[in-house]
N, C-alpha and C positions, 0 to 999 in steps of 0.2 A: 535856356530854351523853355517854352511855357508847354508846360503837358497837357495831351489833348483828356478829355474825360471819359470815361469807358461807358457809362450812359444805364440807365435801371433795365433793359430790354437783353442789352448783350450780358448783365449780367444774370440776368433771369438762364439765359440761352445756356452762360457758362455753368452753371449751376446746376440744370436740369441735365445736363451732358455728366458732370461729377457724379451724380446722384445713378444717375441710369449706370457709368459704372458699376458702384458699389452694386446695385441691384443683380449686375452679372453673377458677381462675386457669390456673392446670398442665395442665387442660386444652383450654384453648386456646390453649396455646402456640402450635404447630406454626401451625395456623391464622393467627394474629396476626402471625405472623412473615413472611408470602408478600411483603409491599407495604405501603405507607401508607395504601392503602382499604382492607384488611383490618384496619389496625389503627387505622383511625381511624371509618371508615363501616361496617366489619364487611360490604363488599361489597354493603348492601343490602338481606340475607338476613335481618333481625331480623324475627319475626312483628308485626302491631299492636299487638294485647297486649301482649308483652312490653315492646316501644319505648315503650309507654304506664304499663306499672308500673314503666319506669326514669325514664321522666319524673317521674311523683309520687315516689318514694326519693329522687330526685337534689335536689328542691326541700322535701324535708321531713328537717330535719338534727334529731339527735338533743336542739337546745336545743328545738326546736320540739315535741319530742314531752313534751317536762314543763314547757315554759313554757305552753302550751295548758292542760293541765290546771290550772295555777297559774292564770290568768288565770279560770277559771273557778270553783276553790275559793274564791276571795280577791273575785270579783265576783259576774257573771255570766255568759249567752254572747254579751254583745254583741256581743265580737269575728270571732263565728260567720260574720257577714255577708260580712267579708274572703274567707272561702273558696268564696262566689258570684262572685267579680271571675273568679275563672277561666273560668268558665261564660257569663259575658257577654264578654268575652274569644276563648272556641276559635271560635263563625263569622267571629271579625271576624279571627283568624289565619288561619284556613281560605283568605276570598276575598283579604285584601292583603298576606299576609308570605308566609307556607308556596309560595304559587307562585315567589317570585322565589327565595328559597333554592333550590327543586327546578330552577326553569329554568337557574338561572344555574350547578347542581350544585355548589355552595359545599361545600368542606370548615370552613371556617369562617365564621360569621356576619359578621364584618369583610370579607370578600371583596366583598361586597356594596355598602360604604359605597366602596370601593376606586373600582368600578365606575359609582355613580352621583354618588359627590363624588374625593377623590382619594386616591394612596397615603398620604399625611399622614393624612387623618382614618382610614385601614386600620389602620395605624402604631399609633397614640396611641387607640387603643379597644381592641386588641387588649394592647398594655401593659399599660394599666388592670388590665383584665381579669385579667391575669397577674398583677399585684401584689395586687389584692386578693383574687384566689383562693389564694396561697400565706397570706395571715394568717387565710385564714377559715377553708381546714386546722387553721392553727395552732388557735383557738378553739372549732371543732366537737370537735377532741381534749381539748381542755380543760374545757370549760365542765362536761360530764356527766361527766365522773371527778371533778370537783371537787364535783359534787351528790353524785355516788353514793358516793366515799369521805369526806363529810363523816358520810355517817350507817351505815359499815362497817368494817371492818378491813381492806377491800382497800387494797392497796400503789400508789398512784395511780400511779408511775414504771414498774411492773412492768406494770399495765393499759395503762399509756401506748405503753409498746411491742410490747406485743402485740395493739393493737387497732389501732397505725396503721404500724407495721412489717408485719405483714401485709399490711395493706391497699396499702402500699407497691408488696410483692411479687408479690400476685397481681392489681395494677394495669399492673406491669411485665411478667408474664408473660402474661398473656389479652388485651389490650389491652381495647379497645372491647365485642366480643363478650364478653369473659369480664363484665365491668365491668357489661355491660345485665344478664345471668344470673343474676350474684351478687344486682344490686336486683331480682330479681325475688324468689330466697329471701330476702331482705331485708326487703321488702314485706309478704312473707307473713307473718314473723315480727313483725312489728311492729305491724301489724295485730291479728295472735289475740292479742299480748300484752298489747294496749289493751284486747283484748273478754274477757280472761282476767282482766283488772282491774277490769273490771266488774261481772262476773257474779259473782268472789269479793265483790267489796266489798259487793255486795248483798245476798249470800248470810249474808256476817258482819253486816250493820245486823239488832238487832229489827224486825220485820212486816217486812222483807224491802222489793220495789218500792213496796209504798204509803208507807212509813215515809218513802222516798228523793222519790216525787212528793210529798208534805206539808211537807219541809222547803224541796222548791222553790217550793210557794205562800207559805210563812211567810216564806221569808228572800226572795221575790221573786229567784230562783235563775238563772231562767229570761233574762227580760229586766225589766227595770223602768224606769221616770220620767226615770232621772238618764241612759238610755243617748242621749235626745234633748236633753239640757243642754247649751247652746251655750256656756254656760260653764264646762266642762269639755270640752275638745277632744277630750281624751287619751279620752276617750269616749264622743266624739259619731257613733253611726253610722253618717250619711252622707259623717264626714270619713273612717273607719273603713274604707268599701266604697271612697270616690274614691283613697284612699290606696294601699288594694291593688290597686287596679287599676291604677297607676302604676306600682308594684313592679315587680308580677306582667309588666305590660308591658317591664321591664327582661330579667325573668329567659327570657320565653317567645320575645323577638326581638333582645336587644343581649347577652344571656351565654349564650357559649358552649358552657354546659355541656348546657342544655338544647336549645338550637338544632342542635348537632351529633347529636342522635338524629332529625333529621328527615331525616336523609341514611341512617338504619340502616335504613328500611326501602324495599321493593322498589318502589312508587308514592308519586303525591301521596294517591292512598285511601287507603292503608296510612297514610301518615303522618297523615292526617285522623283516621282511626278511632284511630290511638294517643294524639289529641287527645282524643279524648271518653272515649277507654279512664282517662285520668287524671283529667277532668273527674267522671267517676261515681268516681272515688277521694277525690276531692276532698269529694266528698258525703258519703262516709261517713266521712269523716275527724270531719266535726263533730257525729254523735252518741256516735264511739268516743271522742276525746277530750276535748271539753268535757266528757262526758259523766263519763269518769273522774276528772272535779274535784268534779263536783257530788258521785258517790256518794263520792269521798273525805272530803269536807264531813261530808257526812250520816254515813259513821262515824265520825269523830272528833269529832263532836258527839255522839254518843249511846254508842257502844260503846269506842272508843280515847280517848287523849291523848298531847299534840303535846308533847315536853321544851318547857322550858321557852325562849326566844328561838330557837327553831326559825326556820331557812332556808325559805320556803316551795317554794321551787325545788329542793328536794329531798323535795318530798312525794310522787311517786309511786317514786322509789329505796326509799323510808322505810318505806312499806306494802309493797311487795314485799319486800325482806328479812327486816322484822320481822313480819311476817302470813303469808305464803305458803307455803306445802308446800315443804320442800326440792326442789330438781331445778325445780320448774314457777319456784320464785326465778329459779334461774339461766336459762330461756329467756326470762325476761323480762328482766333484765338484758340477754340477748343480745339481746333488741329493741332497746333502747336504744341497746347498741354498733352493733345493723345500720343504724339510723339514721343512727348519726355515720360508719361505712363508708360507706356507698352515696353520700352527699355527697362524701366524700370521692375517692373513689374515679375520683367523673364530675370533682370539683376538676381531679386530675391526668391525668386522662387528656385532659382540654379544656384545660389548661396547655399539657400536650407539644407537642397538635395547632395551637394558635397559636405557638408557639415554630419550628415547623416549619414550617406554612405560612404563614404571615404575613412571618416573619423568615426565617428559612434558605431554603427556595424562590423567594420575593420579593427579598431582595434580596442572599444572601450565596450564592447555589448554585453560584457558579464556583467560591468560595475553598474550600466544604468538598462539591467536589464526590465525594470521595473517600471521606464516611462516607453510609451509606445512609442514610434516613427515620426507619425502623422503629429501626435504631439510634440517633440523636439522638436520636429520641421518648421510648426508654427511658432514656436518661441525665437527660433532663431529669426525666422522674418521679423518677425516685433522689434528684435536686440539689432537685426541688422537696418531694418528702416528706421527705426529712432537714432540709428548712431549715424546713418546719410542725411535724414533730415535734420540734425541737430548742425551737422559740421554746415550745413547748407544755408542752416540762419544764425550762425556763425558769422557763413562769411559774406550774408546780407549786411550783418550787422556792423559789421568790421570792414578791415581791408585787408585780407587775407589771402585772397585770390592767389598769390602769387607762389604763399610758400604752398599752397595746396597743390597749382599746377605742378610746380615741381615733384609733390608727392604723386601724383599721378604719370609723369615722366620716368621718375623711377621704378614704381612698381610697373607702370605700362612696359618699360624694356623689357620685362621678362616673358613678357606676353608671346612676342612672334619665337623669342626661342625656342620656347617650348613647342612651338609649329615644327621648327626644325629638326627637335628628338623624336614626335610622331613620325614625322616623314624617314627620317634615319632609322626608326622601328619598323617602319612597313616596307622603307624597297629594300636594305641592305639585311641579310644574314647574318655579320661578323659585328654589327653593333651590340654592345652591351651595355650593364647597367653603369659599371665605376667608369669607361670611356666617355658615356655620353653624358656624366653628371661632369666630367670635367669640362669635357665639352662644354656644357650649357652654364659654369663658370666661366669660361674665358669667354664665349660670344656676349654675358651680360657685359662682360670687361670692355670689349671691340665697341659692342652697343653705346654704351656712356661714353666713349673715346671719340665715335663719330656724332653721336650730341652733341659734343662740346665743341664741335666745330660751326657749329648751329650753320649747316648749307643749306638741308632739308632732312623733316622729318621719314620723308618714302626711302631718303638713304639710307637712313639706321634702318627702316626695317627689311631693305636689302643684304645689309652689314649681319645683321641680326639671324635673320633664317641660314641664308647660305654658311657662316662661320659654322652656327651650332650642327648645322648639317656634317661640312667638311671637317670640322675638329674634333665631332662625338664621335666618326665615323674613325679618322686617325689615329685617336687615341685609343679607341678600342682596338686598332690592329697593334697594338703595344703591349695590351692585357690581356693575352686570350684567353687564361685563366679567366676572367669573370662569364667568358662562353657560356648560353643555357640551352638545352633544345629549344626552337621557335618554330619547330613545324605547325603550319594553320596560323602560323602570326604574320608572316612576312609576304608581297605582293607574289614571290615563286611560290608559294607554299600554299594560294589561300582557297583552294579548292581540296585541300585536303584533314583531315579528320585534328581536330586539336582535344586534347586530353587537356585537362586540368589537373595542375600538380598539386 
């Protein structure tokens, strides 16, 4: 396939969008630098809004932003229904998660498990965490330079570093504050460049929007028959919605990333409102992007064609470079990269702050009593973005893709478990620390047992939550010896007075 050329203008465009980054970053240096709540809670001071557009950036990475539209040119939008789990989701974080994070003023979501199971299960969540957030750097760097230079003459190793070397830099220089800022021009930009993808593609189809609504009655575009076929998992709806809701409960109360902006803002209201502020992003996520699959559909049925054994996961890099106005190409490319930033970005900034407070705080702050917070926090960015960017032109370089997915498959299973020990911490009373560690062994066990059946991924993290739930919960009625008082820890409890032991 002959690659199209990315052109001096869109690269000017891509460049000046990098640059204005770092410039974020730079300016909140001074700021960032005061303490560890400056640079990890940003003091408090984040508006709703903002706290709320760093929410949705931080959970929507740039494979997300062309695997949606893939899913949608290549089906249809059954998988739309996923990005409602969040919306049934924000009341029920609102009345039992979001209190106990703001009461207990958690710098880290793990503080919490610390508090109402023990330092062990703080320990080994908070790891996790860290190790699967440095490979998922790695892979957000990769995935979309491997779409976008399969179908361009960009230099994927020269993009590689200057999309996550940056981001490195003005991760290290803004902390937190710079970090929410950046996703908010982040947001913005990714956004108009999905609805910039729209309105062209539309604009290029003959008869324009009707052309686009008729090819969704004809090909059944929209939803159709097969998306309630039980015998087809991988797209059956309501495994579809149960599946994200599972996820979604990983990423909104057991990862880090997103849990730590419920400390950026000034109350629990603030934090509520930047709940819903995401939840209405979330909404429009599913007509900007499904939507960009169907009208890319609809032209390359009618008006374009696709080379010949075309990737389809680089169908929206494809159209933009080879259809679009010089200059307006490259901001949307820059979409694309503000994606895999803004992920990135909260990656390591929610890396540093568990390395710091989990581990050096917790349990190592006599021996390096001597370097400050803020200092370790930036070193560890450095050591954690060098070692994602490095695995990332690795596996430009290679072909390695695969054992890597695999490492991501593994450490991702422990992910939704550990949803499941929060939740078994905050509704049940009779949960404790040695039930729900077995627990959260045997659900990684179930996890890799229903992977291996490869149906679908929404099944394991079905398999995933509910096990660690019902087996940390059963096997604690077996040890009641590890029983701790949980008053002010658990959803019966959480209006009243918690001591600290």
């Amino acid at each position: 396939m002959t690659k199209a050329g990315f052109g001096t203008l869109n690269w000017i465009v891509l460049v000046v969008y990098l640059l204005a980054m770092l410039g974020v970053g730079a300016y909140f240096t001074k700021k960032a630098s005061k303490n560890s709540d400056a640079f990890f809670t940003a003091e408090g001071k984040i508006p709703a809004w903002a706290a709320g557009f760093s929410i949705y950036a931080t959970t929507l990475s740039a494979i997300t932003f062309m695997s949606t539209p893939e899913q949608s040119f290549l089906n249809d939008w059954g998988y739309a229904v996923g990005n409602l789990s969040i919306l049934i989701l924000i009341p029920i974080l609102i009345k039992y998660y979001v209190p106990f994070f703001r009461k207990l003023k958690v710098t880290t979501a793990y503080e919490y498990l610390e508090e109402r199971f023990s330092p062990v299960m703080r320990a080994i969540s908070s790891a996790l965490f860290m190790l699967y957030h440095i490979g998922r750097v790695a892979i957000v760097i990769y995935l979309p330079i491997i779409a976008i230079t399969s179908v361009s003459n960009i230099n994927p190793i020269l993009i590689a570093v200057f999309v996550g070397g940056l981001c490195i830099v003005y991760t290290f220089l803004g902390g937190i504050e710079g970090v929410i800022w950046s996703d908010v021009i982040q947001g913005f930009l990714l956004l108009g460049g999905a609805l910039l993808v729209c309105i062209l593609g539309i604009a290029y189809v003959k008869g324009g929007f009707g052309t686009v609504v008729n090819d969704v009655s004809i090909h059944h575009k929209f939803f159709s028959s097969a998306d309630w076929n039980v015998g087809d998992l991988s797209k059956f709806i309501p495994l579809i919605l149960a599946g994200q809701i599972f996820n979604s409960l990983y990423q909104y109360t057991g990862s880090q990333d997103v849990v730590q902006r419920y400390q950026t803002t000034g109350s629990v209201k603030d934090t509520n409102k930047s709940l819903w502020t995401n939840g209405l992003l979330a909404l429009i996520t599913i007509p900007l992007f499904f939507g960009m699959g169907t009208v890319l559909f609809s032209f390359y049925s009618h008006t374009g064609s696709l080379p010949k054994g075309f990737n389809t996961s680089a169908i929206v890099p494809y159209f933009v470079i080879t259809e679009m106005p010089a200059g307006v190409a490259g901001l949307v490319i820059a979409g694309i990269f503000a994606a895999a930033q803004s992920t990135i970005a909260s990656s390591l900034n929610a890396i540093s702050s568990c390395a710091v407070t989990d581990f050096k705080q917790r349990f190592f702050n006599d021996k390096l009593k001597n370097m400050s917070d803020v200092t370790l926090a930036r070193i560890i960015i450095i050591i954690a973005g060098l070692l994602g960017l490095s695995v990332a032109i690795y596996l430009l370089l290679g072909n390695a893709s695969e054992t890597w997915n695999l490492f991501l498959t593994v450490t991702g299973i422990f992910g939704v478990p550990i949803a499941g020990v929060f939740a078994v911490g905050i509704f049940t009373k009779r949960a404790n620390s040695t039930g729900v560690l077995l627990g959260l062994i045997a659900s990684v066990a179930l996890s890799f047992y229903a992977q291996s059946l490869n149906i679908s991924s929404l099944l394991v993290a079905c398999v995933a939550f509910i096990s660690s739930f019902v087996l940390g919960y059963v096997f604690s009625l077996f040890i009641p010896k590890a029983n701790k008082d949980v008053t002010g820890l658990t959803a019966a409890t959480i209006n009243q007075q918690y001591v600290k032991k």
